[in-house]
C-alpha positions as CSV (number, residue, x, y, z in Angstrom):
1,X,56.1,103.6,-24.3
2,X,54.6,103.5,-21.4
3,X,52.7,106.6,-19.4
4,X,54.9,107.2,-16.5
5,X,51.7,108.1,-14.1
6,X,50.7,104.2,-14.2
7,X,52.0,101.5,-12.2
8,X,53.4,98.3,-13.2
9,X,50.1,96.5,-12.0
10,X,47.8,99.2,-13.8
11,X,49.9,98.4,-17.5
12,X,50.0,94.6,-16.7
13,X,46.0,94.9,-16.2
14,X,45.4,97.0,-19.5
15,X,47.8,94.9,-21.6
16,X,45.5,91.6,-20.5
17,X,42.5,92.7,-20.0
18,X,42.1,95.7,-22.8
19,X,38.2,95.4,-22.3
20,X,38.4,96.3,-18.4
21,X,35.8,99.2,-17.6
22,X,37.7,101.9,-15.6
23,X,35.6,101.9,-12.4
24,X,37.2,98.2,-11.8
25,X,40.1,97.9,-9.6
26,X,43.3,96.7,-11.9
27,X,45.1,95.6,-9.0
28,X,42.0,93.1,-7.4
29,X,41.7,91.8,-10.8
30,X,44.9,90.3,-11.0
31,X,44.8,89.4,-7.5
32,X,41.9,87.4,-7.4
33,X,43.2,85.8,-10.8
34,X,46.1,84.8,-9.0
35,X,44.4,83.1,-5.9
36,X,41.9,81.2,-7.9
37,X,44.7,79.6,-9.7
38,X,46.9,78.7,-6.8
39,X,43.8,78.2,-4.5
40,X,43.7,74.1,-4.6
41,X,47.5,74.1,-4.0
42,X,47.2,76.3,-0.8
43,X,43.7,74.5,0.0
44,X,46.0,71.1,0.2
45,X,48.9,72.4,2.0
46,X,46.2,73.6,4.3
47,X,45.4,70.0,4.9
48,X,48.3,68.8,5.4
49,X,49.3,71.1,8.1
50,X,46.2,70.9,9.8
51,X,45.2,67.4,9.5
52,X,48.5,65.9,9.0
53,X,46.3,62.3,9.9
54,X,43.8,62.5,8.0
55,X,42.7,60.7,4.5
56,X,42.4,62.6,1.0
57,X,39.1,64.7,1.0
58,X,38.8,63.4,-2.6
59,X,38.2,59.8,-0.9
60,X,36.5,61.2,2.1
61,X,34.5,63.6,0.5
62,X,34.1,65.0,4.6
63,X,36.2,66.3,7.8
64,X,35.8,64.2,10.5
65,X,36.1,64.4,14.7
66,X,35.6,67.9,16.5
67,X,33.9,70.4,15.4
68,X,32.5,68.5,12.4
69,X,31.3,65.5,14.0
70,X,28.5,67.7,15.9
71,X,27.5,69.6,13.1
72,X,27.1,66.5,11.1
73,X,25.0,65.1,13.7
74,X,22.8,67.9,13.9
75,X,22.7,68.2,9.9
76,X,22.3,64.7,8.8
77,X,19.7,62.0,9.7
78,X,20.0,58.8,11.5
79,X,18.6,55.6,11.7
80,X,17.5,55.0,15.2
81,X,17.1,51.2,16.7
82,X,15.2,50.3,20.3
83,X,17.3,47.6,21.8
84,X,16.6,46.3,25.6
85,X,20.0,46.4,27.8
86,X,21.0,44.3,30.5
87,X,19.4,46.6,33.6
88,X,16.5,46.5,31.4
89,X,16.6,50.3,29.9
90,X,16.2,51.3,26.3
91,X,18.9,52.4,24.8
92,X,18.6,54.5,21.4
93,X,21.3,54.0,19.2
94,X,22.4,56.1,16.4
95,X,23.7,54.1,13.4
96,X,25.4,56.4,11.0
97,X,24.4,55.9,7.7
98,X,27.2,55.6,4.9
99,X,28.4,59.4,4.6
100,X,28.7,58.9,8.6
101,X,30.7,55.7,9.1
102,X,33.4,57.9,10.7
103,X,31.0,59.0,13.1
104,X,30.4,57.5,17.0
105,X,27.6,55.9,18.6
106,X,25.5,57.9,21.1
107,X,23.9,56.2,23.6
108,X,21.2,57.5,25.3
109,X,19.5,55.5,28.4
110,X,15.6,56.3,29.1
111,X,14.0,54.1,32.0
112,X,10.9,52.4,31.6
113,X,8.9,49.8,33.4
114,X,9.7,46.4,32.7
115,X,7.3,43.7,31.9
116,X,8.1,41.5,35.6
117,X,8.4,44.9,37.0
118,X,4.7,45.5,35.6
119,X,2.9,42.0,36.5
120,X,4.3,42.6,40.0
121,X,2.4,46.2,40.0
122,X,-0.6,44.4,39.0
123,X,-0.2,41.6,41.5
124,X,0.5,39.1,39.1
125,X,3.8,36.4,38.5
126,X,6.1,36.3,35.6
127,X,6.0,32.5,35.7
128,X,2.2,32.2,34.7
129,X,1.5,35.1,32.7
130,X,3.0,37.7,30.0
131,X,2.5,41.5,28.8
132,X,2.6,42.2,25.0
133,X,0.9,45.1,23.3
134,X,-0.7,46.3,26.9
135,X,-2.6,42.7,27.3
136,X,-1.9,40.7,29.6
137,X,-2.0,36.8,28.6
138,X,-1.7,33.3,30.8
139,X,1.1,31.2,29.7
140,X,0.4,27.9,28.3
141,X,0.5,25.4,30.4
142,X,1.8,21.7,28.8
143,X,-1.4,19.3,29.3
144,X,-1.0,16.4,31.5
145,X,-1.7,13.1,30.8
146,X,-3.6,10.9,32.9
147,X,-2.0,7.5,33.6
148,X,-5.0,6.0,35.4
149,X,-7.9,4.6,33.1
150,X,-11.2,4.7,33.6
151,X,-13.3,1.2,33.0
152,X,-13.5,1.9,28.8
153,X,-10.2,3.1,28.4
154,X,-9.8,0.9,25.1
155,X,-12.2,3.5,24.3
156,X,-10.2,6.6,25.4
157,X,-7.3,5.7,23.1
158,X,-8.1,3.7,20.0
159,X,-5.8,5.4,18.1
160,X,-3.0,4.9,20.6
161,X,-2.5,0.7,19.0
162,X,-1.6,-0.1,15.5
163,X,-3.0,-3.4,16.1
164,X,-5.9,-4.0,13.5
165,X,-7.4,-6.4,16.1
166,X,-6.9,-4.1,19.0
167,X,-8.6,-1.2,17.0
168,X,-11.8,-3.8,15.9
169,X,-12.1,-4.5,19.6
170,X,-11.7,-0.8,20.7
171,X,-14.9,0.0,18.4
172,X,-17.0,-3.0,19.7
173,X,-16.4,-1.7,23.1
174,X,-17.0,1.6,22.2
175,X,-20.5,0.9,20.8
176,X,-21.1,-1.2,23.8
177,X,-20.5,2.1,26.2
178,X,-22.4,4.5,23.9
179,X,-25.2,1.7,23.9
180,X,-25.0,0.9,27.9
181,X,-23.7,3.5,29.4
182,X,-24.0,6.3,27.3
183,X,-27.6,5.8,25.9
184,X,-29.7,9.2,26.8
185,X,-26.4,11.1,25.8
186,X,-26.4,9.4,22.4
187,X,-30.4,9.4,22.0
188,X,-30.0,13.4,22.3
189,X,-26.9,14.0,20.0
190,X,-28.9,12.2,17.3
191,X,-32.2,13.4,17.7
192,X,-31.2,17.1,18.4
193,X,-32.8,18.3,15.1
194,X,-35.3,16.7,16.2
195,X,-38.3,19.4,17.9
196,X,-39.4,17.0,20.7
197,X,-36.1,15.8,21.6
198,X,-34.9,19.7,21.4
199,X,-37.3,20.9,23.6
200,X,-36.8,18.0,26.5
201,X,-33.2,18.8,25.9
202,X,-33.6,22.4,26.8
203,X,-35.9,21.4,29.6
204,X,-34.0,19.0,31.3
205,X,-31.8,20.0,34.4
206,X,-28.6,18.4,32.9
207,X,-29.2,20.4,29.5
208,X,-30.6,23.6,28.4
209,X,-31.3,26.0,25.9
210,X,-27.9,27.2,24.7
211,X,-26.8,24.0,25.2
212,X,-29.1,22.1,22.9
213,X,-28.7,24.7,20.3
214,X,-25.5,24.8,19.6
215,X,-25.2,21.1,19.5
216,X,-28.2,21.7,17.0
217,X,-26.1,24.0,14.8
218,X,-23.2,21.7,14.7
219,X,-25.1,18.4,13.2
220,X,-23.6,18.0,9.6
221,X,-27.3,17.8,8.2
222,X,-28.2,21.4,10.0
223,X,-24.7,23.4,10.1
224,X,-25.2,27.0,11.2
225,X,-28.8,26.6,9.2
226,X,-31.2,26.5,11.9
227,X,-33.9,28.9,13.0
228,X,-31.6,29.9,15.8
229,X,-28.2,30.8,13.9
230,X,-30.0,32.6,11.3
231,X,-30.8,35.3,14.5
232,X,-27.6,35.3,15.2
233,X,-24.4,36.4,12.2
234,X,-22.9,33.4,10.7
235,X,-20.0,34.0,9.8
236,X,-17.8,32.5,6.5
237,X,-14.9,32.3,8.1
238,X,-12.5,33.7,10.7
239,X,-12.1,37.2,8.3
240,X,-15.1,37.8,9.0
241,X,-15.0,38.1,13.1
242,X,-14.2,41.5,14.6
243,X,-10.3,42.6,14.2
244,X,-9.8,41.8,18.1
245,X,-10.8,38.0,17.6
246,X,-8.7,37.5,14.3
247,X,-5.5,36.6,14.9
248,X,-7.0,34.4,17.9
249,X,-8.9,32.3,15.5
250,X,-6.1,32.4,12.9
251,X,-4.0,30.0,15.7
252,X,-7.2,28.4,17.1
253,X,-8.4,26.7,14.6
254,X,-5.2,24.7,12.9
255,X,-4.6,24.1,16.5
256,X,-8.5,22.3,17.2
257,X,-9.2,21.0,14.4
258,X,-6.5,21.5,11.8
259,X,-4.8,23.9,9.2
260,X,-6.6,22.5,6.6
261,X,-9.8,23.9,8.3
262,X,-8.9,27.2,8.6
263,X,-10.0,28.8,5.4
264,X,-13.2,27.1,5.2
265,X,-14.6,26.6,8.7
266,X,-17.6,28.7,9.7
267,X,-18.5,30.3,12.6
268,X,-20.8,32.7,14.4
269,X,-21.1,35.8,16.3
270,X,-23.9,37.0,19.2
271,X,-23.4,40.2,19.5
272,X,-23.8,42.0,23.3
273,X,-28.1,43.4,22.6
274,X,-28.3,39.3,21.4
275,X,-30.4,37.0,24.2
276,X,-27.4,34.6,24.1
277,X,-25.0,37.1,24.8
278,X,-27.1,38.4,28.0
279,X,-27.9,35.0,29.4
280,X,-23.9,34.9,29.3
281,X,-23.9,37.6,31.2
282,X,-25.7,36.6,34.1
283,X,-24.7,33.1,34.3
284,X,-21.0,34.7,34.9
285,X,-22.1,37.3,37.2
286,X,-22.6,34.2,39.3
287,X,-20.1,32.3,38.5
288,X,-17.8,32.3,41.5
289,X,-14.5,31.4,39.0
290,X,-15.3,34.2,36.8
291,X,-15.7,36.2,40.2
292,X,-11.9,35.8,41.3
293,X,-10.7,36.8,37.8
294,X,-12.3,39.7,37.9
295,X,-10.9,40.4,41.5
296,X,-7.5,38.5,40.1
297,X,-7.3,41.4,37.2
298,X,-8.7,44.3,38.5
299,X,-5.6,46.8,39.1
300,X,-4.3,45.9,35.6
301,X,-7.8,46.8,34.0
302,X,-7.7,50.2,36.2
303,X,-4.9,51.0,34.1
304,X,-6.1,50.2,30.9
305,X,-5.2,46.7,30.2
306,X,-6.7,43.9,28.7
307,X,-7.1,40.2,29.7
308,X,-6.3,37.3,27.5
309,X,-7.1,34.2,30.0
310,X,-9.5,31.2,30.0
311,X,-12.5,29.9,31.7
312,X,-14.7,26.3,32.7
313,X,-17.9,28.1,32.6
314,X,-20.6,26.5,35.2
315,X,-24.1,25.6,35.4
316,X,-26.1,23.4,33.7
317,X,-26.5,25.0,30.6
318,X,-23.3,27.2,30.0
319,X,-20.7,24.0,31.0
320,X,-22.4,21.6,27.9
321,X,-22.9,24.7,25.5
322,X,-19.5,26.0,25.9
323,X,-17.8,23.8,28.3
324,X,-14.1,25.8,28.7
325,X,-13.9,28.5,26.9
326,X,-10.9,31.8,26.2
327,X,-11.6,35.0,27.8
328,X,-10.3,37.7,25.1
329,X,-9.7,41.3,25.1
330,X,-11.2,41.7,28.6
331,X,-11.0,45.3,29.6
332,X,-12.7,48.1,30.8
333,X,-14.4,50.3,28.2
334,X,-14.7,54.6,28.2
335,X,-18.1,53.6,30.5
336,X,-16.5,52.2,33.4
337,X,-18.5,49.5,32.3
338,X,-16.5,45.6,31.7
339,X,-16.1,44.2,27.9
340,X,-15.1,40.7,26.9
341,X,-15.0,38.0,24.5
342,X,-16.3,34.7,25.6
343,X,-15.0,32.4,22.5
344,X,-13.6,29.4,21.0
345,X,-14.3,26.0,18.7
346,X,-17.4,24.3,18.4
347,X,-16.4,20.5,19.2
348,X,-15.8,17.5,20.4
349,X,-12.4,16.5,21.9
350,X,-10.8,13.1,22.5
351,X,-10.0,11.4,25.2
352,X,-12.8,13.5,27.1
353,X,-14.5,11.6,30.1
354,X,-17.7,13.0,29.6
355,X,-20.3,11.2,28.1
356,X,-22.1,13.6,25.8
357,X,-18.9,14.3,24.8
358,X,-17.7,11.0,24.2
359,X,-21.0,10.4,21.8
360,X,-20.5,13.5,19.7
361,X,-16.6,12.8,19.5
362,X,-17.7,9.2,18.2
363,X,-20.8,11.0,15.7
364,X,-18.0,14.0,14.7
365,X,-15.4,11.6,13.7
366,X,-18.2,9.8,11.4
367,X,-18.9,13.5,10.0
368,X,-22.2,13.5,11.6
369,X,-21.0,16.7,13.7
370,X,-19.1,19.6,11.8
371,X,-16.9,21.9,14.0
372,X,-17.6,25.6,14.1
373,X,-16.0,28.7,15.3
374,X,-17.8,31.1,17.8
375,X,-17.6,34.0,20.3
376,X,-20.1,35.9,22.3
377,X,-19.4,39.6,23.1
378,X,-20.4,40.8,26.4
379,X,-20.9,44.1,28.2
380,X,-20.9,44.3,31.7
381,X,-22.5,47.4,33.6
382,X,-19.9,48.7,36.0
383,X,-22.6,49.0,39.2
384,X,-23.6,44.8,38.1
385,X,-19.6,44.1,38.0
386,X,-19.1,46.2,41.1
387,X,-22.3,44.6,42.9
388,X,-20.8,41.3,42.0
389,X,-17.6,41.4,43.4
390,X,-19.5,42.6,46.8
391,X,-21.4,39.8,47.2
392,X,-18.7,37.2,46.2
393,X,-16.3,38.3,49.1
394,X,-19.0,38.5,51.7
């Protein structure tokens, strides 16, 4: 039946495969049949010898520890997460993600400087001021409150009674001060808009230019419309004020005057070619507190920081047109030369001593006087910053 020259193997392979060209080896066929059949069988018992520990692949769906650990970490992504250790290091973390749950944390330690490391560099105090996003920023400081009045102190805090007859007597005394004690103060505030009264306003010694018109801008009757603020770019609203000075006003001005304000206070900008912005310049030049910041701040602007602080501006002029101010983004440009933000909110505070600030408190509260956002951007030359500091520590 069978040729006696063939093998077993050669017969089996013709009888089931009848269709099997000649070159192909009868014997590898069969073979290969074979191990494809019983290949899940020996894979398993593989397993089991192997990784006598270890749960079915069908649930795993991956080998896990050893080898397979590293080439799975070289092969698979990562989430990595920042996070600041005790000894204040950051330590990178690698999260598996869910095909890597079996997988162990690496922790990798890099040193950088820390923020009370870095005011000390700068020779400044953790206690009074902070570092975030490379600016350095006083800390707030909770207000104090003055126990001792002053001879209209019924005027100071009206709102501070809920007595009706207490509050009826508060305004009589009120009017009495602003009529007696107050009286060129309060013949100024309301007759700013007036050219006469302007012009001895900017005249007088206790006044001045910037002074008289920014009081002139804020009068209900003449906001932001006067000859002088349409030099100048009024502004909408805080949107509308360069990127540096946003977020600034965004707290600024629910904290002043209110959230409800926010959206439709104005404001305006003077620009460092504008006159204002340049008188600026020169009144702090000489301004002795302005001075020691500089001197205060001048390793942490050498390496590229920027100043967040605030400032009582002096003279005549500058302390009734601005009065205290915020020093923002204070830094030293590409130039060598200083930059700075001189800014805050237009108006008038209570429980100020003052008297021209007592009068336009009183005419602000009676919507006479409408509160207005504002900064002044100034560039300093470095040889008039440089020439400055000279003179102030001889």
């Amino acid at each position: 039946m069978f040729d006696n020259s063939e093998d077993k193997w050669e017969r089996r392979a013709r009888i089931l495969y009848p269709t099997m060209k000649d070159k192909e080896d009868p014997k590898e066929i069969i073979k290969n049949k074979l191990v494809e059949a019983l290949a899940p069988g020996i894979k398993q018992l593989r397993e089991d010898i192997l990784y006598p520990t270890m749960k079915s692949k069908k649930e795993e769906g991956i080998f896990t520890g050893g080898a397979a650990d590293i080439v799975r970490n070289n092969n698979e992504k990562s989430q990595q997460i920042k996070l600041i250790d005790d000894d204040e290091v950051i330590r990178i973390k690698n999260i598996p993600n869910e095909q890597n749950s079996g997988v162990k944390a690496i922790n990798k330690k890099v040193h950088v400087p820390d923020t009370k490391k870095m005011l000390e560099i700068v020779g400044l105090n953790n206690k009074d001021y902070e570092i975030k996003d490379n600016t350095i920023t006083t800390k707030t400081k909770p207000k104090e409150h003055k126990e001792e009045f002053y001879k209209f102190s019924v005027v100071k805090y009206p709102k501070h009674s809920d007595n009706p007859e207490v509050r009826k007597l508060t305004k009589q005394a009120l009017e009495t001060y602003l009529q007696n004690d107050a009286k060129l103060e309060k013949y100024a505030v309301d007759n700013i808009n007036n050219p006469i009264t302007k012009f001895g306003v900017k005249a007088s010694l206790w006044w001045g230019k910037e002074a008289a018109e920014n009081l002139h801008m804020s009068k209900t009757d003449s906001y932001l419309d006067t000859d002088y603020a349409r030099k100048h770019q009024v502004l909408n609203n805080y949107k509308e004020m360069p990127k540096e000075l946003q977020d600034y006003f965004n707290k600024k001005i629910p904290q002043q005057v209110g959230a409800d304000k926010l959206d439709t206070m104005k404001g305006i900008f003077y620009d460092e070619k504008s006159e204002p912005s340049k008188n600026l310049k020169h009144n702090l030049l000489k301004d002795k507190n302005f001075i020691r910041k500089l001197n205060k701040y001048t390793k942490a602007m050498d390496l590229k920081m920027s100043v967040n602080d605030s400032i009582a501006l002096t003279g005549a002029n500058w302390s009734h047109a601005v009065g205290n101010a915020d020093i923002r983004d204070m830094h030293i440009n590409k130039n060598g030369d200083l930059e700075l933000y001189i800014a805050d909110v237009y108006d008038f505070n209570e429980g100020e001593e003052s008297k021209p600030v007592i009068v336009g408190r009183n005419r602000q509260e009676k919507g006479e006087i409408t509160p207005y956002f504002y900064a002044y951007r100034v560039i300093i030359p470095s040889a008039e910053m440089k020439s400055a500091i000279k003179k102030h520590k001889k």
